[in-house]
C-alpha positions as CSV (number, residue, x, y, z in Angstrom):
1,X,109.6,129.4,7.2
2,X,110.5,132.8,6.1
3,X,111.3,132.8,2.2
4,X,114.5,135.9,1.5
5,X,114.2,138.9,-0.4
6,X,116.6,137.3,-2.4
7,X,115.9,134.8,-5.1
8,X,117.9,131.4,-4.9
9,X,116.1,130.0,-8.2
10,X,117.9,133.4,-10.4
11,X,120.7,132.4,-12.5
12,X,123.8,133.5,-11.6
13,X,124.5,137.0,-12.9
14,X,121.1,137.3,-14.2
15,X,119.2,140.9,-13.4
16,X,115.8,141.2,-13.8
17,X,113.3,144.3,-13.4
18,X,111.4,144.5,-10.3
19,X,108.4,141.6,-10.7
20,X,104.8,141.8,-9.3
21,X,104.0,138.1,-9.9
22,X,104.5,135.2,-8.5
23,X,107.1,132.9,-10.3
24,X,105.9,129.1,-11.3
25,X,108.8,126.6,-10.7
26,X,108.0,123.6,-12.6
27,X,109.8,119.9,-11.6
28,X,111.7,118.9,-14.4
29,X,110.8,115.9,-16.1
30,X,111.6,114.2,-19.5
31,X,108.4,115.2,-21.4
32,X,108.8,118.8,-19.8
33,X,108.0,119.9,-23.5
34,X,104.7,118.1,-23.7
35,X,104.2,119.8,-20.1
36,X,105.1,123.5,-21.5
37,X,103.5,123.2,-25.1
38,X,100.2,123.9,-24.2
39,X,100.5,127.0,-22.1
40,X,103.4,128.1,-24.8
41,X,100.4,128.2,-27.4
42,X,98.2,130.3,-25.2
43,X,101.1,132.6,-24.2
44,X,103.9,133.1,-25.8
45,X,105.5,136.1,-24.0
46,X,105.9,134.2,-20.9
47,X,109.6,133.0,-20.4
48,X,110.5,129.5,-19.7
49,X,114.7,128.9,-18.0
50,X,116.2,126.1,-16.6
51,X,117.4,126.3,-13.0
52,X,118.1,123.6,-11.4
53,X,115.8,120.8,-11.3
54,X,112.7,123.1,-12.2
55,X,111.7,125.3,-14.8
56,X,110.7,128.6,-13.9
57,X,108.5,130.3,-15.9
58,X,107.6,133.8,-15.9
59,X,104.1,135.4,-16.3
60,X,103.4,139.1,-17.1
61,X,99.9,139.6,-14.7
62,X,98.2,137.5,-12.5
63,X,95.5,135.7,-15.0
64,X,97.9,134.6,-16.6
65,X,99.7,132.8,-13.9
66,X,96.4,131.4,-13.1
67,X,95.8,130.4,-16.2
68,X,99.0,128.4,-16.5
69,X,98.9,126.9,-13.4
70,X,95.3,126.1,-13.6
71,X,95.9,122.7,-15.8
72,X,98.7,122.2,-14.4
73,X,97.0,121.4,-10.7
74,X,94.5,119.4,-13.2
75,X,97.1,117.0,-14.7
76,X,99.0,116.4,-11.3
77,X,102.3,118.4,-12.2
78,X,104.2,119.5,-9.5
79,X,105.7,122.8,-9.1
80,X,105.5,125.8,-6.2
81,X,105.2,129.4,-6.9
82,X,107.2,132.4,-5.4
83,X,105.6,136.0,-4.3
84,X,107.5,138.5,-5.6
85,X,109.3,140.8,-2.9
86,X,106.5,143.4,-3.0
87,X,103.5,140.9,-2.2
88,X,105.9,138.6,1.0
89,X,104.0,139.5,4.1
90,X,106.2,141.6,6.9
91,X,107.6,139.6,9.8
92,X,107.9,140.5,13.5
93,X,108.3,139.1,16.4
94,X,105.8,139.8,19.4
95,X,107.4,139.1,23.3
96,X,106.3,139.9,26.8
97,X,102.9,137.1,26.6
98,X,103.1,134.4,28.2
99,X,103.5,130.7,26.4
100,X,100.0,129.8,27.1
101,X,98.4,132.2,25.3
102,X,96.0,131.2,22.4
103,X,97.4,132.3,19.1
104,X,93.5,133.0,17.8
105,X,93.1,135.8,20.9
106,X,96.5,137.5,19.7
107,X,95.0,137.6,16.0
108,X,92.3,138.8,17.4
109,X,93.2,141.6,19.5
110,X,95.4,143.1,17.3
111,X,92.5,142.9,14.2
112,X,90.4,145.2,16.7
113,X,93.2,147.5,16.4
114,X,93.7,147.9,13.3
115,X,96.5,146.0,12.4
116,X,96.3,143.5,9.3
117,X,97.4,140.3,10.4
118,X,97.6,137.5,8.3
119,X,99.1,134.9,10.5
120,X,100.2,133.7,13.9
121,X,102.8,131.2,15.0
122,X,104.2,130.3,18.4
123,X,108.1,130.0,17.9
124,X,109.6,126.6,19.8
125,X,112.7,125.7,20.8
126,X,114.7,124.0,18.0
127,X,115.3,120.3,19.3
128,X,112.8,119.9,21.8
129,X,110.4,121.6,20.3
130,X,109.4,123.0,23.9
131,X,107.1,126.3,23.0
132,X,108.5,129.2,24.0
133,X,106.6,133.2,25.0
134,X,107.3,134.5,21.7
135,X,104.7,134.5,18.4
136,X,105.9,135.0,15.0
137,X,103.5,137.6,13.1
138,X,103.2,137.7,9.4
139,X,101.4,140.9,9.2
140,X,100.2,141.9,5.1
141,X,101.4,144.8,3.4
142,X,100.0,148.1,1.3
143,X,96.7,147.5,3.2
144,X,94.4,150.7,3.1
145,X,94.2,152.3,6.5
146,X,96.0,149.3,8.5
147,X,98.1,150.5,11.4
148,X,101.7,149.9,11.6
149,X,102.5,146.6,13.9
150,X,105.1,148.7,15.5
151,X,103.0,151.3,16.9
152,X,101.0,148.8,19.1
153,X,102.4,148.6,22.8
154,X,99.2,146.5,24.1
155,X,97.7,143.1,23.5
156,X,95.7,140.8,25.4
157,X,95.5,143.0,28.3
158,X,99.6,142.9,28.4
159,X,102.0,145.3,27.5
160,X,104.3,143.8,24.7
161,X,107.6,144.7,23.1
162,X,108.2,144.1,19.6
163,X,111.8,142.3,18.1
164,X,113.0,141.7,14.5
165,X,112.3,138.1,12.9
166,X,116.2,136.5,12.2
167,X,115.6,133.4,10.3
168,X,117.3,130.4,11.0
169,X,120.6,129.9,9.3
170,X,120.1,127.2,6.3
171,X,118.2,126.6,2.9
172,X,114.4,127.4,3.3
173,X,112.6,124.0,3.7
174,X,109.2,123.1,2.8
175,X,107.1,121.4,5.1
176,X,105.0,119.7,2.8
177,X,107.1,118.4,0.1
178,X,110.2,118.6,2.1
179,X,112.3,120.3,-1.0
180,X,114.1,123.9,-0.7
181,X,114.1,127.5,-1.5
182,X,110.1,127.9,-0.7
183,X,107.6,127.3,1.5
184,X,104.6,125.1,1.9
185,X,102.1,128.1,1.4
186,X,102.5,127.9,-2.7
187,X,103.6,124.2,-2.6
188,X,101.6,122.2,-5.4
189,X,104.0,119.6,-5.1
190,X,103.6,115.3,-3.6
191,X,103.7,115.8,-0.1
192,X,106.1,113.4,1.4
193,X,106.9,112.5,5.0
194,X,110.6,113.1,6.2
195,X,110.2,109.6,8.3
196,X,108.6,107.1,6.3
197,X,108.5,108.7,2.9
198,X,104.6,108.4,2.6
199,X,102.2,111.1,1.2
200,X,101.6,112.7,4.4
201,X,103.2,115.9,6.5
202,X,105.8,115.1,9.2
203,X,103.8,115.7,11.7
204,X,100.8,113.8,11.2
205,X,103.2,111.1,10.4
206,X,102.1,107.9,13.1
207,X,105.9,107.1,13.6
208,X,106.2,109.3,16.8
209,X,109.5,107.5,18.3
210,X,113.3,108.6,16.9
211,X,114.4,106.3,14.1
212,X,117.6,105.1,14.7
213,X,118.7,104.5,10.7
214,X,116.5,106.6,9.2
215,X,116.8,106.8,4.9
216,X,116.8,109.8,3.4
217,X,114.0,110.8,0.6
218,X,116.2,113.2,-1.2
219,X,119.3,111.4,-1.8
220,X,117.6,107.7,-1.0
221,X,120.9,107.0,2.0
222,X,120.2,105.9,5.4
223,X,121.7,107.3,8.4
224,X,120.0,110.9,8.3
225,X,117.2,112.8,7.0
226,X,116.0,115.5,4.8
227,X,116.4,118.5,7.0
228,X,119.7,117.5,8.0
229,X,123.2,119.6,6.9
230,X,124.8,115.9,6.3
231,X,122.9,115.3,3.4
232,X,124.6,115.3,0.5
233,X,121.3,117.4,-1.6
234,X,121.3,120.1,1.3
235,X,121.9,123.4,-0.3
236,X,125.7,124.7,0.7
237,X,124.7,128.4,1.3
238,X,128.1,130.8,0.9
239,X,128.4,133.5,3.9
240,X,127.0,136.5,3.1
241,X,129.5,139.7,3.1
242,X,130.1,141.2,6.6
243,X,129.4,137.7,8.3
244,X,131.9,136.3,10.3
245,X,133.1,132.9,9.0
246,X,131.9,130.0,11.5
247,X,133.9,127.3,12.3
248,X,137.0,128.4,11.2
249,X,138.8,127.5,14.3
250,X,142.4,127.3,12.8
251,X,142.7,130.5,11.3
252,X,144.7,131.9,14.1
253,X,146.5,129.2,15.3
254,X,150.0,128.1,13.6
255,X,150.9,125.4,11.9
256,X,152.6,122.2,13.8
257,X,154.8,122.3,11.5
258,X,156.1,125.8,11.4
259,X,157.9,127.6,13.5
260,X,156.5,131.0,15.3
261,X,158.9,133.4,14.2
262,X,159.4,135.9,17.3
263,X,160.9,139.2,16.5
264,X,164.2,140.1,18.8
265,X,164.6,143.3,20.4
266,X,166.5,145.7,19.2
267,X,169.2,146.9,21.5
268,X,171.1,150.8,20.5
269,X,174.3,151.7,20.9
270,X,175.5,148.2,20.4
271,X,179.3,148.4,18.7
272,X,180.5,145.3,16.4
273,X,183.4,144.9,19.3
274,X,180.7,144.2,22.5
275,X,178.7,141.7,19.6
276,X,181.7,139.7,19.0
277,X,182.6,139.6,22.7
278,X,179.4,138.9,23.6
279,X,179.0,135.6,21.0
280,X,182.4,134.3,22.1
281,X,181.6,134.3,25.6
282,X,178.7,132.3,24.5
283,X,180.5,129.9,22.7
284,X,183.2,129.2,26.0
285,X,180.2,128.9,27.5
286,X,178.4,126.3,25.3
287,X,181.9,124.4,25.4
288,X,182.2,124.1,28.8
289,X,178.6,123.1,28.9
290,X,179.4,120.3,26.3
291,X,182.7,119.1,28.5
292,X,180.6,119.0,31.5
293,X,177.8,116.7,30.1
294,X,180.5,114.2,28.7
295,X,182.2,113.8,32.1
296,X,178.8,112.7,33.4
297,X,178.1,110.7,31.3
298,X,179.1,107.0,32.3
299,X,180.8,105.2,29.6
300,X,179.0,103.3,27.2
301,X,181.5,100.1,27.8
302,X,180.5,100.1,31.2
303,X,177.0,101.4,30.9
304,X,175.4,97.8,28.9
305,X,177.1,94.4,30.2
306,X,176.8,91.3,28.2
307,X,173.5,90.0,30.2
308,X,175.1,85.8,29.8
309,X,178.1,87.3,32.3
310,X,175.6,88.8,34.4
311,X,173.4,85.1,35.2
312,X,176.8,83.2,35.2
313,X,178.2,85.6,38.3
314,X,174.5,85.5,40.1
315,X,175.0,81.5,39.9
316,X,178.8,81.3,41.1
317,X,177.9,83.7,44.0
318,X,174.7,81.6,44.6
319,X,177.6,78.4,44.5
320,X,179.6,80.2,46.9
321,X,176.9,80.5,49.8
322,X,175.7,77.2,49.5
323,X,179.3,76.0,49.7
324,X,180.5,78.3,53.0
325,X,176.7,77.2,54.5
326,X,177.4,73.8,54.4
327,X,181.5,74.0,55.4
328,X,181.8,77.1,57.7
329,X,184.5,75.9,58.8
330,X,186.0,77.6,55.7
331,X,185.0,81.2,55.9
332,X,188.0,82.1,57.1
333,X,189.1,82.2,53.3
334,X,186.9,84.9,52.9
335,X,189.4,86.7,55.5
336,X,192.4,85.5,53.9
337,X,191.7,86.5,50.3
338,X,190.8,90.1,51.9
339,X,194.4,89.8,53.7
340,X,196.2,89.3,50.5
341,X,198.3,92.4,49.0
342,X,198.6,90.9,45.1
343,X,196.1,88.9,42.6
344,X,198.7,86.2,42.6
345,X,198.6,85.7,46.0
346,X,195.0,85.6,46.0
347,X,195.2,83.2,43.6
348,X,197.6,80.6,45.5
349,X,195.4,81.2,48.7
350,X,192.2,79.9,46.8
351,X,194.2,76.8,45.1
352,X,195.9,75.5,48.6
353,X,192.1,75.8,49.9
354,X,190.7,73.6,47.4
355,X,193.4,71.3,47.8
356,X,192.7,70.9,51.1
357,X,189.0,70.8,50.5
358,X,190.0,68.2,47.9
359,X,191.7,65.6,50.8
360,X,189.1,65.8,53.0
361,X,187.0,62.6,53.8
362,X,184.2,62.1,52.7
């Protein structure tokens, strides 16, 4: 993976002169001083700081950063080192091949002409890994007499067309030790497996299937890994200036809880005579509205019934048809009550029936 221009292991507001070695970032540990004291002795111009969880430690020329690191890889400590800016290879990206083709032919071809050419990689897709017709080129810089990458319009017998590398967006990630902000080039560090923790590289890790619970080696939780965002050790890396802000999906939406304010139009040549007529013809209105909606509205008194009176008229009317079904002779009540001009009268009428309903033999 590609490692920045800029430096994530510089303090912040730190500025340093231009460098042209490579940085040693020492792991942390408790006897760090027992570590540091003997290359301290040897040199003591080189400067130690504190970032992070490493040390980083800053040599003037290149024997001396071999010299330091040279017990170092003899006692087992782990640490990576960083190319300064100058030294980083240049990356581009090489397209119109297709996927098949070896990555040794394009290193090859394009050494035959000139070009210096450090390394070859065949770019995949993300998740599936699937490879795609695309190589990634590390090609090395302030060689004498190398041609420029971008003057070449032929390879393999195919004409090719040459785009920008745009890293992927996220903390570099090292492949071998699986920590950030370098890659596994300078790595001098365990090697640990993002699946089962052990000292080999992910991909010569036996476990081949998805785990479904995986544990995480950085933060030691289960339910994701390493290279995942979720992880609560995975480097939150601010937007850079000019970059749109991702995910901010409620920026230009309102609130549920506010109102959207929308601005009237203005009307001219409006006198404070035609407003006032106009607001009390609004008001009649809105009056008349209100009248309206009360007179349709049934009256609450007769809108909800006592639900006890309802069952006790269901049963007397259910009485009633069983009585007339098994006297029919007495449905000419029915005609009688309908006949009468007065509730009193109605009321005699239904008595002198059931009297004579009363007398009859049974």
């Amino acid at each position: 993976m590609e490692v920045v221009d800029s430096d994530p292991n510089q303090a912040p507001g730190e500025n340093r002169p231009k460098r042209k070695v490579k940085l040693i970032m020492l792991r942390y540990k408790t006897n760090y001083n027992l570590v540091l004291k003997e290359s301290n002795e040897k040199y003591p111009n080189s400067i130690n700081k504190l970032i992070g969880e490493y040390i980083r430690i800053t040599p003037i020329s290149e024997d001396q950063h071999r010299e330091i690191t040279a017990p170092f890889k003899m006692n087992g400590e782990e640490f990576y080192a960083i190319l300064p800016p100058s030294k980083r290879p240049y990356k581009v990206v090489l397209k119109g091949l297709p996927a098949s083709t070896d990555i040794d032919e394009i290193k090859n071809d394009l050494a035959n002409q000139g070009v210096a050419v450090s390394k070859v990689a065949q770019l995949t897709q993300r998740k599936s890994k699937f490879p795609l017709p695309m190589f990634l080129l590390e090609v090395r810089k302030n060689v004498p007499d190398s041609r420029d990458i971008l003057d070449v319009s032929n390879c393999c017998y195919m004409s090719i067309t040459w785009d920008s590398f745009r890293r992927r967006p996220g903390a570099t990630q090292c492949y071998n030790c699986n920590y950030f902000h370098h890659s596994s080039q300078y790595c001098d560090i365990k090697t640990r497996c993002l699946k089962c923790a052990q000292e080999h590289r992910t991909s010569d890790c036996p476990i081949k299937e998805r785990t479904e619970n995986p544990e995480c080696i950085n933060c030691k939780t289960k339910g994701h890994m390493a290279n995942s965002k979720q992880c609560p050790k995975y480097p939150k890396t601010n937007p850079k200036k000019g970059d749109p802000i991702q995910n901010n999906t409620t920026q230009n939406k309102p609130n549920a809880n506010q109102t959207q304010n929308t601005p009237k139009p203005v009307t001219t040549n409006n006198s404070y005579a035609n407003v006032a007529k106009i607001g009390h013809q609004r008001s009649a209105r809105k009056t008349e509205s209100e009248q309206t909606t009360k007179r349709s509205e049934p009256d609450s008194t007769t809108k909800t019934q006592n639900p006890s009176s309802c069952s006790e008229i269901i049963l007397a009317i259910r009485d009633f048809k069983n009585f007339f079904s098994n006297h029919p002779e007495h449905l000419s009540l029915g005609k009688a009550l309908r006949n009468a001009t007065s509730e009193e009268e109605k009321v005699d009428i239904f008595y002198e029936a059931m009297a004579s309903i009363s007398n009859l033999p049974t």
